[in-house]
C-alpha positions as CSV (number, residue, x, y, z in Angstrom):
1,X,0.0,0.0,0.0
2,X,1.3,3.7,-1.1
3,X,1.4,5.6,2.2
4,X,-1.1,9.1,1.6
5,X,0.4,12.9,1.3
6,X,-1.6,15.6,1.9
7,X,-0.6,18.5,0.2
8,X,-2.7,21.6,1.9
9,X,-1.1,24.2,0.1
10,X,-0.3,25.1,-3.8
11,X,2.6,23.8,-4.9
12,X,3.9,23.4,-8.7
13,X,2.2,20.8,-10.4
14,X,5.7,18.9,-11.1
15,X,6.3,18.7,-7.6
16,X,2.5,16.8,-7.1
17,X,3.2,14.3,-10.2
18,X,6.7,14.0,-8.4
19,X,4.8,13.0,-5.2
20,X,2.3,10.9,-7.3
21,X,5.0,8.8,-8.6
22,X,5.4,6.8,-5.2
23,X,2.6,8.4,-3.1
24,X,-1.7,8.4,-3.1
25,X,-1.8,12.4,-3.3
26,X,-4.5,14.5,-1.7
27,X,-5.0,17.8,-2.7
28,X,-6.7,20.0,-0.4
29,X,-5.7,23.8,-1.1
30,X,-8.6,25.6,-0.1
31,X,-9.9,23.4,1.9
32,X,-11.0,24.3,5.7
33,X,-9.7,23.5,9.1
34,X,-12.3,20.6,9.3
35,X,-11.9,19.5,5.7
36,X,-8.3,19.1,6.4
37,X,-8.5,17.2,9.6
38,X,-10.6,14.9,7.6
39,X,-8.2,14.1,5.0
40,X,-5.3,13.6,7.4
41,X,-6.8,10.6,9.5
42,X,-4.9,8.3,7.4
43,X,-2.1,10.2,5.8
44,X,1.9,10.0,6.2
45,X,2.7,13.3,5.1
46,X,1.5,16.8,4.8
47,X,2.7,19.2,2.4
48,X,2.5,23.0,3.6
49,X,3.6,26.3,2.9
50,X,3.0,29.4,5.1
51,X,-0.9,29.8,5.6
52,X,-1.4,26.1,7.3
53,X,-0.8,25.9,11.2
54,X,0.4,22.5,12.0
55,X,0.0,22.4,15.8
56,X,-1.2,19.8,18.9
57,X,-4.9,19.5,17.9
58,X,-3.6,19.0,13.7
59,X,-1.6,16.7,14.9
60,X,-3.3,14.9,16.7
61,X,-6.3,14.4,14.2
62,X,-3.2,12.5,12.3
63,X,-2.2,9.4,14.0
64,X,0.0,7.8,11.1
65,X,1.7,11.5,10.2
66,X,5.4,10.8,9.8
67,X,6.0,13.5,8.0
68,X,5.4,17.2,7.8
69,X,7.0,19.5,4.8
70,X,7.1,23.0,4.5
71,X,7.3,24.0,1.1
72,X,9.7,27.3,2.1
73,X,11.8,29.2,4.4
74,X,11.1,28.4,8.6
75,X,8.7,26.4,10.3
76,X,7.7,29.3,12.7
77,X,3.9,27.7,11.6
78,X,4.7,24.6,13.1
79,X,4.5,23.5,16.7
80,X,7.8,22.0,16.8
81,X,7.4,20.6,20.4
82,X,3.9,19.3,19.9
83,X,5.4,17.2,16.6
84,X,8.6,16.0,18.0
85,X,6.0,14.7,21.1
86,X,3.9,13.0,18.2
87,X,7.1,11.3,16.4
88,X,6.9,14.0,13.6
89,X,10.1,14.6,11.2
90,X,9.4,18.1,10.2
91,X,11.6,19.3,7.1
92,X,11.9,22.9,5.3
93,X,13.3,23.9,2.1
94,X,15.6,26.9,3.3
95,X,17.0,27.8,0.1
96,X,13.8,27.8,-1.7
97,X,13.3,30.9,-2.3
98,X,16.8,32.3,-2.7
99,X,17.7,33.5,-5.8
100,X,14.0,35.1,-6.1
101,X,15.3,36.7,-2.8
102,X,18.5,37.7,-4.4
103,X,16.4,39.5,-7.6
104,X,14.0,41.4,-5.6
105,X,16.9,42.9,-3.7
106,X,18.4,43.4,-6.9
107,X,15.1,45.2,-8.3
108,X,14.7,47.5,-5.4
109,X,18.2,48.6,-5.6
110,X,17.7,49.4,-9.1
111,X,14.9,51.2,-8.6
């Protein structure tokens, strides 16, 4: 059986075809708090970005979560206390966004 990945938040479309390959995928951007609860009882894995809070009572609604990644820089949106508790592996991407960092700098110097 293919273990289930949430993915709560918009991500490329290579990167859920990626995810596809070896996982069921279920794709709930815009979905609600309760919504998202609901498609967690059996997942693995969560995708997020910024705008998800992954804290005690998410986490909780997720018995076989081993994984949560943020899709960015930080994990200030995650309760890092409440996961480790829960067995979580939480993972970021903190050079995700660099070189778009680097030309928006560039930009506003140039303007």
């Amino acid at each position: 059986m293919r273990p289930t990945v949430v993915v709560a938040e918009k991500i490329s479309a290579a990167g859920i075809d990626l995810l596809a390959e070896s996982c069921e995928v279920i794709v709930a951007v815009g979905a609600g708090r309760a919504d998202l609860l609901d498609a967690l009882s059996d997942a693995a894995g969560l995708v997020i970005r910024s705008a998800t809070r992954v804290d005690a009572d998410l986490l909780s609604a997720a018995p076989r979560l081993r994984v949560v990644g943020r899709a960015g820089i930080g994990v200030d949106n995650i309760d890092l206390d409440a996961a480790t508790t829960a067995g979580v592996l939480v993972v970021n991407a903190p050079t995700a966004n660099a070189i778009s960092a680097a030309e928006h700098t560039m930009a506003l110097l140039l303007a």
